[in-house]
NUSE-41777 format. One record per residue (C-alpha): z, x, y; residue number from 1; residue in three letters. Coordinates in steps of 0.25 Angstrom, whole numbers. Each point is the difference from the previous one (the first is absolute). Layout:
! residues N
<rec c3="Z" c1="X" c2="Y" seq="NUM" type="ALA"/>
...
END
This chain:
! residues 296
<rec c3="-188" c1="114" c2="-84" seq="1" type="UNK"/>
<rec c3="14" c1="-3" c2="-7" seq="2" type="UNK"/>
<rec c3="3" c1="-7" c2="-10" seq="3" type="UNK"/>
<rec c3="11" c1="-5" c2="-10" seq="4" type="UNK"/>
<rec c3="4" c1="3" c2="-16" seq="5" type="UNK"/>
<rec c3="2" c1="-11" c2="-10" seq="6" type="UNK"/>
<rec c3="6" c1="2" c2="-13" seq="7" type="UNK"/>
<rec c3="2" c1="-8" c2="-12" seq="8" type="UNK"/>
<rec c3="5" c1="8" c2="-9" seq="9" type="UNK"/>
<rec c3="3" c1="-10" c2="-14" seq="10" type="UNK"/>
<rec c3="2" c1="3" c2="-15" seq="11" type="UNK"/>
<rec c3="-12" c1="1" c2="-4" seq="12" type="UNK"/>
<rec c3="-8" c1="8" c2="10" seq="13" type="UNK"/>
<rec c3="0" c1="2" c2="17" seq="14" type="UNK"/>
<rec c3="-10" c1="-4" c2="9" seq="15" type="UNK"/>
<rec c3="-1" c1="6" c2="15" seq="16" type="UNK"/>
<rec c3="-6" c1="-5" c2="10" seq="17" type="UNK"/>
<rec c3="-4" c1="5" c2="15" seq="18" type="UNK"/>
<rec c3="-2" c1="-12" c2="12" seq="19" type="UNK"/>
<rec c3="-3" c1="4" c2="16" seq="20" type="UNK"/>
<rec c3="6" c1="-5" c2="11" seq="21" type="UNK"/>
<rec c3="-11" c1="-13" c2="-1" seq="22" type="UNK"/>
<rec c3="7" c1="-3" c2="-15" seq="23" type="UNK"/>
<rec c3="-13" c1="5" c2="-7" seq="24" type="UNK"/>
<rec c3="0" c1="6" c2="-13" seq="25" type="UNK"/>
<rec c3="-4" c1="15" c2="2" seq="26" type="UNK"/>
<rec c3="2" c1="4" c2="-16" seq="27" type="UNK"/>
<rec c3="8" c1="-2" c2="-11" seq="28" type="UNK"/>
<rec c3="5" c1="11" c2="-11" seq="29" type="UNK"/>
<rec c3="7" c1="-4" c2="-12" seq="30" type="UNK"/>
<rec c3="9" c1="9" c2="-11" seq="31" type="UNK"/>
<rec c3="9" c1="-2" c2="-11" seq="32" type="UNK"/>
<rec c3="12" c1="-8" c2="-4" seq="33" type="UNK"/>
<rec c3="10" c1="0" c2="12" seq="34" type="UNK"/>
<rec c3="13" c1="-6" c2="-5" seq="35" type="UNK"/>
<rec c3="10" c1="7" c2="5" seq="36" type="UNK"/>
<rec c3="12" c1="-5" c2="-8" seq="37" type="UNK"/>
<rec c3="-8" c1="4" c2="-13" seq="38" type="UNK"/>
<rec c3="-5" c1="14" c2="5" seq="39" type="UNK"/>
<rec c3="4" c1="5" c2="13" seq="40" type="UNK"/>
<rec c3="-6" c1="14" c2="0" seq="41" type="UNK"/>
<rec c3="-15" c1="-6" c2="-5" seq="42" type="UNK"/>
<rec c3="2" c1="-10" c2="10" seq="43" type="UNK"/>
<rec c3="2" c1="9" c2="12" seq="44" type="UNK"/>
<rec c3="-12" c1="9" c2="-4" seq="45" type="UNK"/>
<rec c3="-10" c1="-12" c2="-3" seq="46" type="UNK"/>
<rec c3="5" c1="-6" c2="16" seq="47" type="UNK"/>
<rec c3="-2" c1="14" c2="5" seq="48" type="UNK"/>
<rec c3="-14" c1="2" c2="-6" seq="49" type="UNK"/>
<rec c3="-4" c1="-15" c2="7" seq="50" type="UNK"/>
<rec c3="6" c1="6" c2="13" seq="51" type="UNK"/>
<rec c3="-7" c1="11" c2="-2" seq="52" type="UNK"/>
<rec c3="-12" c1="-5" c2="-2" seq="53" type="UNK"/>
<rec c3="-2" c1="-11" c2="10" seq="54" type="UNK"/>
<rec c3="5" c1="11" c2="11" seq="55" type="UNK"/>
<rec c3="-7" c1="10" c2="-4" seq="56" type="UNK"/>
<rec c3="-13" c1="-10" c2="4" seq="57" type="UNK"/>
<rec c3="5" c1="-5" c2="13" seq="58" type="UNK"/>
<rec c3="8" c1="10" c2="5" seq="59" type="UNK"/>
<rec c3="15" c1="3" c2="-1" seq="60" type="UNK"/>
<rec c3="4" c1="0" c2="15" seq="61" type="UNK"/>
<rec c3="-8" c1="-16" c2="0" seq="62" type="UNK"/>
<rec c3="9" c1="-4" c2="-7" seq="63" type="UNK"/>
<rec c3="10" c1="-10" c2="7" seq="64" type="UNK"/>
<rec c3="11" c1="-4" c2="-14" seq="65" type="UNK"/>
<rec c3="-2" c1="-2" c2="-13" seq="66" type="UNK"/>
<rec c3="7" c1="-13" c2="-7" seq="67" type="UNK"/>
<rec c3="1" c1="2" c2="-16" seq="68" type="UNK"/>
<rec c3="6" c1="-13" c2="-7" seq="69" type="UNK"/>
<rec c3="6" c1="8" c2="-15" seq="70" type="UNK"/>
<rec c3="4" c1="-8" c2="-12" seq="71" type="UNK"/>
<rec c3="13" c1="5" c2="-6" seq="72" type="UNK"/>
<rec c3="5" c1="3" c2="15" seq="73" type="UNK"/>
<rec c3="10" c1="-11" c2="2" seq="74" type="UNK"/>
<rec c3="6" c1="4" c2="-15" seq="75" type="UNK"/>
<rec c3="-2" c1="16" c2="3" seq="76" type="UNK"/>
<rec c3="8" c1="-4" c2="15" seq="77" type="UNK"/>
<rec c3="-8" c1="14" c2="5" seq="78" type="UNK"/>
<rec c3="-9" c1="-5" c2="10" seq="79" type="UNK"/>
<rec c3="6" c1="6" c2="12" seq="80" type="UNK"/>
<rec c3="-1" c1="14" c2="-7" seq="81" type="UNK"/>
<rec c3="-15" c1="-2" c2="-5" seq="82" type="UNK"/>
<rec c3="-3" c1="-4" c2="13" seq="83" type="UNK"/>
<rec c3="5" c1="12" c2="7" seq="84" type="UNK"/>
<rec c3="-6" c1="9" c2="-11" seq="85" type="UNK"/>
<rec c3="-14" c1="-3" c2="3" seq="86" type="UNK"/>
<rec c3="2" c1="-1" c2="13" seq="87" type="UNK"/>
<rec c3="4" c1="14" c2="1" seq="88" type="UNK"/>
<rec c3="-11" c1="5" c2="-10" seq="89" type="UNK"/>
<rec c3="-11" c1="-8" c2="8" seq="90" type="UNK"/>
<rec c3="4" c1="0" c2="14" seq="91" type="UNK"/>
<rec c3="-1" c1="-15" c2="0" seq="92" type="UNK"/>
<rec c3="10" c1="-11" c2="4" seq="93" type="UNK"/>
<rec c3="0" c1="-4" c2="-15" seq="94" type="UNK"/>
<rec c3="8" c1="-15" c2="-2" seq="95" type="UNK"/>
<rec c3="3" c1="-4" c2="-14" seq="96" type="UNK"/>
<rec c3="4" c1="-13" c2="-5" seq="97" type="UNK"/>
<rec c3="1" c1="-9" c2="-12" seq="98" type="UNK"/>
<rec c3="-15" c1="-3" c2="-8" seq="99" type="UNK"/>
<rec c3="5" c1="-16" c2="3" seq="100" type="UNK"/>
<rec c3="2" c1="2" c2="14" seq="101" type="UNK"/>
<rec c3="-14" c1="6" c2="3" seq="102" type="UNK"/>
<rec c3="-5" c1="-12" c2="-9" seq="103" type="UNK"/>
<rec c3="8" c1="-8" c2="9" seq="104" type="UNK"/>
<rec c3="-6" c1="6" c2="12" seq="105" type="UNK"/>
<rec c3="-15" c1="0" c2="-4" seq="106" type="UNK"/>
<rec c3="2" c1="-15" c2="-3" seq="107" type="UNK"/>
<rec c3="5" c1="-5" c2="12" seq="108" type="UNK"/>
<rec c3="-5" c1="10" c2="9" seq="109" type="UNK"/>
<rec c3="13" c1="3" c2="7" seq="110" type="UNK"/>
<rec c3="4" c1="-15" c2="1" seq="111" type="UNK"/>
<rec c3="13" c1="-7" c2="-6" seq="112" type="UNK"/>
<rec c3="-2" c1="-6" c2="-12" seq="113" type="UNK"/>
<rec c3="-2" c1="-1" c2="-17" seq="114" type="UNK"/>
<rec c3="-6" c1="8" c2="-10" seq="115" type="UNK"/>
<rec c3="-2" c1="-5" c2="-13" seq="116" type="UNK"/>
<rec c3="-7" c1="11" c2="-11" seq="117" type="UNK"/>
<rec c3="-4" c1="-4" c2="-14" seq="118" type="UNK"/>
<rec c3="-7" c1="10" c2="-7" seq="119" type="UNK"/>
<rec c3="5" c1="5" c2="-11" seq="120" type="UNK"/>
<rec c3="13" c1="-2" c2="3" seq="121" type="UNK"/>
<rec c3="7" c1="-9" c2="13" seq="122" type="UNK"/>
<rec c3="8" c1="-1" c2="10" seq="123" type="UNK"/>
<rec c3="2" c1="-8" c2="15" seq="124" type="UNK"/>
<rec c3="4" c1="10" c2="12" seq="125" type="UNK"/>
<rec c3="3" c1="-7" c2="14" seq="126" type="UNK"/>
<rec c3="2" c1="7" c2="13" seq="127" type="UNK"/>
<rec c3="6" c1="-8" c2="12" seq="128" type="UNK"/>
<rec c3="7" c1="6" c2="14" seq="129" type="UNK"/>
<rec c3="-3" c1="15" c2="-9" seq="130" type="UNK"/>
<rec c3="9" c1="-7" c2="-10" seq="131" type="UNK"/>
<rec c3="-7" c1="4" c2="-13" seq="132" type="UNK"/>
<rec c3="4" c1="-11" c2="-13" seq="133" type="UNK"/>
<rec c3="-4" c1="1" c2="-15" seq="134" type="UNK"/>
<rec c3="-1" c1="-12" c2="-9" seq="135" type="UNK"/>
<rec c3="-3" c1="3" c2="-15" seq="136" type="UNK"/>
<rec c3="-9" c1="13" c2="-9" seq="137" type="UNK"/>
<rec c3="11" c1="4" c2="-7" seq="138" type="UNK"/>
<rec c3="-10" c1="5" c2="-11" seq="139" type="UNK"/>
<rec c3="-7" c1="-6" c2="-12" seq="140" type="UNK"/>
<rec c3="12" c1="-3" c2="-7" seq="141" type="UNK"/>
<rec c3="10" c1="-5" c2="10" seq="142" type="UNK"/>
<rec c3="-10" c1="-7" c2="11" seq="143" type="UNK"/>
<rec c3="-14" c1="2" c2="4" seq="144" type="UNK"/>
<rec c3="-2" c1="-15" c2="1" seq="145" type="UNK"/>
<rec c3="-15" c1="-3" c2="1" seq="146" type="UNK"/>
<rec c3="-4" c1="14" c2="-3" seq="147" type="UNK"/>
<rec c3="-13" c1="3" c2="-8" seq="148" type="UNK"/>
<rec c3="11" c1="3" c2="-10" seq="149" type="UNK"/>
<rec c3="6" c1="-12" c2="-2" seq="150" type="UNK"/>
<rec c3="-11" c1="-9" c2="1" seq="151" type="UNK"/>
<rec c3="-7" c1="9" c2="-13" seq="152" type="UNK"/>
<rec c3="15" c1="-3" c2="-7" seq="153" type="UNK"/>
<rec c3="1" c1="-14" c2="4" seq="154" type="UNK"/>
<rec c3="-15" c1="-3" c2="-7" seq="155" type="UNK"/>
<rec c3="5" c1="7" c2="-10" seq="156" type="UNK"/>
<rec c3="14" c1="-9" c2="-1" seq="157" type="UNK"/>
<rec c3="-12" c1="-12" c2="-1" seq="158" type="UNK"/>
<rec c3="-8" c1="4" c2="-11" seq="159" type="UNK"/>
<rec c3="12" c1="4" c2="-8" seq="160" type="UNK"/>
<rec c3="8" c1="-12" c2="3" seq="161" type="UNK"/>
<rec c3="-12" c1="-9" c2="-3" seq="162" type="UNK"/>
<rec c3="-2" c1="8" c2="-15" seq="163" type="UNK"/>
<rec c3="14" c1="-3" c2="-3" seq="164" type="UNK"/>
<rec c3="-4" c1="-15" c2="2" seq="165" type="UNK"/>
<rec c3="-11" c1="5" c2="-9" seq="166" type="UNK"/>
<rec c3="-11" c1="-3" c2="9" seq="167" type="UNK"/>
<rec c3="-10" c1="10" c2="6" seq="168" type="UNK"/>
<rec c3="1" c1="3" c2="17" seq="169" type="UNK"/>
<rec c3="-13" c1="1" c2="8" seq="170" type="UNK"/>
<rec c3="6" c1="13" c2="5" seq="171" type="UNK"/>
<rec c3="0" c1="5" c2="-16" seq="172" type="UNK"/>
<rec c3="-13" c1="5" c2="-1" seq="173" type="UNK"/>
<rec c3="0" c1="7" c2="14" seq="174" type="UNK"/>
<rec c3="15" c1="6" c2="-5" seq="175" type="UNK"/>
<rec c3="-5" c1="5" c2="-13" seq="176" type="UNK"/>
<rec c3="-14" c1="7" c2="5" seq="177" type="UNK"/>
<rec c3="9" c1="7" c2="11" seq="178" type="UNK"/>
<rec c3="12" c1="5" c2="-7" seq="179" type="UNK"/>
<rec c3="-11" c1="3" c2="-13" seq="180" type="UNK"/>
<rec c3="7" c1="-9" c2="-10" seq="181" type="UNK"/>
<rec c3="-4" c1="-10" c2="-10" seq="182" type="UNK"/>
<rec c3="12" c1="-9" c2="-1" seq="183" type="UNK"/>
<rec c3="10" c1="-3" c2="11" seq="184" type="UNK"/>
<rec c3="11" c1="8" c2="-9" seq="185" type="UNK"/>
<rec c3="-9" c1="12" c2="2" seq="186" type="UNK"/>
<rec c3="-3" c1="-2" c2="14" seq="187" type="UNK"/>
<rec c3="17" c1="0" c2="-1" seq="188" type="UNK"/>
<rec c3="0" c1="14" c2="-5" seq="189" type="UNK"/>
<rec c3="-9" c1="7" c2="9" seq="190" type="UNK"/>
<rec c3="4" c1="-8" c2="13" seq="191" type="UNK"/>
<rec c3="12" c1="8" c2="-3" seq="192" type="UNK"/>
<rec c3="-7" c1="14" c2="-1" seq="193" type="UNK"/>
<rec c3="-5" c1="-2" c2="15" seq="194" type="UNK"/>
<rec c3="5" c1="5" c2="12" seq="195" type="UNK"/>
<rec c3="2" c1="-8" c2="12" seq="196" type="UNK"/>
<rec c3="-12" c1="2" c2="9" seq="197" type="UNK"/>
<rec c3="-8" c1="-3" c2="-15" seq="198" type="UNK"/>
<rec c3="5" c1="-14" c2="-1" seq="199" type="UNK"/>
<rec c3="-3" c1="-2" c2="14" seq="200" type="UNK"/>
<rec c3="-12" c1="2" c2="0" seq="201" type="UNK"/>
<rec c3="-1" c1="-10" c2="-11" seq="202" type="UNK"/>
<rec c3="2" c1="-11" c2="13" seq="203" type="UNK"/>
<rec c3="-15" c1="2" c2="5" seq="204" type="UNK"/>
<rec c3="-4" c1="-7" c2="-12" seq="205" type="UNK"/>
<rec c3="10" c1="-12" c2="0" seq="206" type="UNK"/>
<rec c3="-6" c1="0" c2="15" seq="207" type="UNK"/>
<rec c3="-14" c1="-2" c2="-5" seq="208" type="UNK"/>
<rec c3="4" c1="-12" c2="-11" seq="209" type="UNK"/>
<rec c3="7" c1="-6" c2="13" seq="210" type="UNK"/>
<rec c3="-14" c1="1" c2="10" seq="211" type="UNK"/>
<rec c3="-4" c1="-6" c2="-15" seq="212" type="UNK"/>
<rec c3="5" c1="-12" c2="3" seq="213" type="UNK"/>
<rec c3="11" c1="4" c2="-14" seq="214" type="UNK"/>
<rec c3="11" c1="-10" c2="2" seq="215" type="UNK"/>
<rec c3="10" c1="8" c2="-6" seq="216" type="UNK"/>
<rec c3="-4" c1="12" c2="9" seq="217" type="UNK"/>
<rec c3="1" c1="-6" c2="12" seq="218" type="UNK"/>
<rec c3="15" c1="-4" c2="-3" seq="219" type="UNK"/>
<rec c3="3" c1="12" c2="-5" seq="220" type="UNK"/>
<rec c3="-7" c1="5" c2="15" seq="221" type="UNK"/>
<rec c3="9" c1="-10" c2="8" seq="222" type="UNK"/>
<rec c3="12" c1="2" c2="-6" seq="223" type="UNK"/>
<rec c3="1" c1="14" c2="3" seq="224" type="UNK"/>
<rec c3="-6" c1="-4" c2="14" seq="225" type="UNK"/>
<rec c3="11" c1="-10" c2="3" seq="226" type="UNK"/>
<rec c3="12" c1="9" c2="-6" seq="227" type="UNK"/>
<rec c3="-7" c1="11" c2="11" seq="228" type="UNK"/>
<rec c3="1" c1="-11" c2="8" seq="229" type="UNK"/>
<rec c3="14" c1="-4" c2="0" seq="230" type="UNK"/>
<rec c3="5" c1="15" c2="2" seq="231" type="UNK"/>
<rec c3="-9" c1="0" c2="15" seq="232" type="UNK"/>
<rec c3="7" c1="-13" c2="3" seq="233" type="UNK"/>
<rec c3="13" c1="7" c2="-5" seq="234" type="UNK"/>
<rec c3="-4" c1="10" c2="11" seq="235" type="UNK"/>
<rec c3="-2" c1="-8" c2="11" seq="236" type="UNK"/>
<rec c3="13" c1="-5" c2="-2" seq="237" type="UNK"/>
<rec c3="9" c1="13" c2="3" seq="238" type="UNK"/>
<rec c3="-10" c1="1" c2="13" seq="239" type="UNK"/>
<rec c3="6" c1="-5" c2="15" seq="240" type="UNK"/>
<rec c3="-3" c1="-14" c2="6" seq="241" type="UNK"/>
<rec c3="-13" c1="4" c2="3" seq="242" type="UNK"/>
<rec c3="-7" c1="6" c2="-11" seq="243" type="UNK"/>
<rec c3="-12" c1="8" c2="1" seq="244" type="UNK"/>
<rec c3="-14" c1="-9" c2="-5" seq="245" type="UNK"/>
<rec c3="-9" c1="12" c2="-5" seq="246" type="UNK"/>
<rec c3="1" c1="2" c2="-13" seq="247" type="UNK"/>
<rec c3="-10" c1="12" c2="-6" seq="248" type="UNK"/>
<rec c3="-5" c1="-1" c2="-14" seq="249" type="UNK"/>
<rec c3="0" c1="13" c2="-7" seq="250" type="UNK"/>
<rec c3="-5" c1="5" c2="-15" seq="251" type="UNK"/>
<rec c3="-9" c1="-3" c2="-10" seq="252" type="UNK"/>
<rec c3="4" c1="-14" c2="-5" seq="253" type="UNK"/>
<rec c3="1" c1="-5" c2="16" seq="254" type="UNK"/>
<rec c3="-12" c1="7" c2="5" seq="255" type="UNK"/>
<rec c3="-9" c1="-4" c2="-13" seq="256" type="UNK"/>
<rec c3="5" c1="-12" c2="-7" seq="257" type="UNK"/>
<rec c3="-3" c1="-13" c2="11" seq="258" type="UNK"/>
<rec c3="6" c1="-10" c2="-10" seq="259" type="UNK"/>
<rec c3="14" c1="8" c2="0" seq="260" type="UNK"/>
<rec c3="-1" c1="3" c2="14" seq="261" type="UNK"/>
<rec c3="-2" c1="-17" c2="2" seq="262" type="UNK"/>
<rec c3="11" c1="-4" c2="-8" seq="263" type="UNK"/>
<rec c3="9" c1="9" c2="8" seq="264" type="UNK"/>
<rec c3="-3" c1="-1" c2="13" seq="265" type="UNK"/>
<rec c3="-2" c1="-17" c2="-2" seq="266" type="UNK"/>
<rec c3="16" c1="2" c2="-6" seq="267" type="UNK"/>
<rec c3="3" c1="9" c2="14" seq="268" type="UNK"/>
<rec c3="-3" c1="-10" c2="7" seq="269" type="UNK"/>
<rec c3="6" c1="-14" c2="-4" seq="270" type="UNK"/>
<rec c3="15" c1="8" c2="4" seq="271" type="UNK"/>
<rec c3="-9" c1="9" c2="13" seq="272" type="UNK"/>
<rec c3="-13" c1="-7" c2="5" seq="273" type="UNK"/>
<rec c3="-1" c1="7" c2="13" seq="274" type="UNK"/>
<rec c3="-1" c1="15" c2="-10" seq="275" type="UNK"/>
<rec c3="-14" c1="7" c2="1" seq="276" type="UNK"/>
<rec c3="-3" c1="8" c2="-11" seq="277" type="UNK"/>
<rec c3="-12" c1="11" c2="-1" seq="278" type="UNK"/>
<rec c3="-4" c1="9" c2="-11" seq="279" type="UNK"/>
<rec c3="1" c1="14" c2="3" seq="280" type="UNK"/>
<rec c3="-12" c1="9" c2="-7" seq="281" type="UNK"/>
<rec c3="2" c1="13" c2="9" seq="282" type="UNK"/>
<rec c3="7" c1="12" c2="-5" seq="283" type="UNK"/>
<rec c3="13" c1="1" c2="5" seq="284" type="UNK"/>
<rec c3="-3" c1="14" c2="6" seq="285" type="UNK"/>
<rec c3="-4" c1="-7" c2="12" seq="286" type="UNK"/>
<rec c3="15" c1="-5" c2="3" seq="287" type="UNK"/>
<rec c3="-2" c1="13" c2="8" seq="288" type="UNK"/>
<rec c3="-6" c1="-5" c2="11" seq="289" type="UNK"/>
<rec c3="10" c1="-11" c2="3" seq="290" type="UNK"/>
<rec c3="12" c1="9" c2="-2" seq="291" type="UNK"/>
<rec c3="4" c1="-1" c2="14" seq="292" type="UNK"/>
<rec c3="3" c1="-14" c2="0" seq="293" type="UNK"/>
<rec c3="12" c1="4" c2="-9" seq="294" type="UNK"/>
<rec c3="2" c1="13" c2="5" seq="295" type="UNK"/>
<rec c3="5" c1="-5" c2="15" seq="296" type="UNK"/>
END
């Protein structure tokens, strides 16, 4: 029985997964980081242990393509070239693209339209006519607008704003337990000592004073969700006359958080009522199966 190859190999670890010709998940492997831009050599040798893997369960010669999405790839510029390698080392019509484009793909199955991701960064990728667009990310200093990043810093911006008033901020206790401080010029100190992916993680909390009913949780949820907002409909407006309605919704924050996910989409909306948006909570792996929609 043949089958197709889906890779997403991201910055932290690389997942595998194996489909038939029904679009059925056969297996799935996973291996270490697979950035390429940060570590080309351990990247090749963590992809080629997945392939290894999931061929050496359903046979070599069943294989029909393989379709890996790498981070770093676009900034490496070497796709065509990792492509080839592993096409020659595995006998395997290998195809290799951008760890967005296969995001891209597994949202909107193939179709034309808008991804947004937020998780611990951002950013908005559109596709229309095999016209690929980018609105925003940018990183935590310069962009990732409604990322789990910045909604952490802006809760942070609150309490700190509202102890130079000299009052205390709902979101102070919250801040203070998470970052392991017992003033707000502590919690200063060691919000400074963490790296990015730490202080994002911080957001799940601001997200559980907002299900809270915490008013100053909640704005800091939907002003980060209407900021998002504004760089989808700051998309749409770079796309041709008859923009593409599907929007896919993509990461943490827009997969778990429904109060963010409300404000954004209600914001979409008032500027594109006809848009349907869905959250996406498959792995990106399975793009694979709709690689031929693209590949034409």
């Amino acid at each position: 029985m043949s089958y197709v190859i889906g890779i997403d190999s991201g910055g932290t670890h690389i997942v595998g997964q194996a489909f038939n010709e029904d679009n059925q998940l056969l297996s799935q492997v996973q291996s270490g980081p697979g950035n390429i831009f940060l570590n080309e050599e351990e990247t090749l040798k963590n992809l080629s242990e997945v392939i290894d893997s999931l061929t050496t369960q359903h046979g070599r010669a069943n294989c029909k393509y393989i379709l890996i999405g790498i981070a770093g790839v676009e900034t490496k510029g070497n796709s065509k070239e990792v492509a080839q390698r592993l096409t020659e080392k595995f006998q395997i019509k290998t195809y290799v693209i951008s760890d967005a484009q296969l995001a891209l793909l597994n949202g909107l199955e193939g179709k034309d339209g808008t991804l947004v991701i937020s998780g611990t960064g951002s950013v908005v990728y559109g596709r229309q006519n095999q016209h690929m667009l980018r609105f925003g990310g940018w990183g935590n200093l310069l962009g990732d607008t409604g990322s789990a990043y910045k909604i952490t810093v802006t809760a942070m911006k609150i309490m700190l704003h509202q102890y130079d008033l000299g009052k205390t901020s709902s979101l102070q206790s919250t801040l203070l337990s998470q970052l392991k401080a017992q003033s707000p010029k502590e919690a200063v100190k060691n919000f400074y000592a963490l790296n990015r992916k730490e202080i994002a993680a911080i957001a799940l909390e601001i997200a559980k004073l907002a299900d809270n009913d915490d008013q100053e949780a909640i704005e800091v949820i939907k002003e980060e969700a209407l900021a998002l907002s504004d760089e989808i409909i700051g998309l749409f407006s770079r796309y041709q006359d008859q923009y593409p309605k599907d929007i896919a919704l993509s990461g943490s924050v827009l997969v778990h958080n429904a109060i963010f996910r409300k404000f954004l989409t209600e914001n979409v909306l008032k500027s594109y009522p006809d848009i349907n948006a869905s959250v996406v909570d498959t792995n990106n792996a399975r793009g694979a199966i709709f690689w031929p929609l693209w590949n034409k």
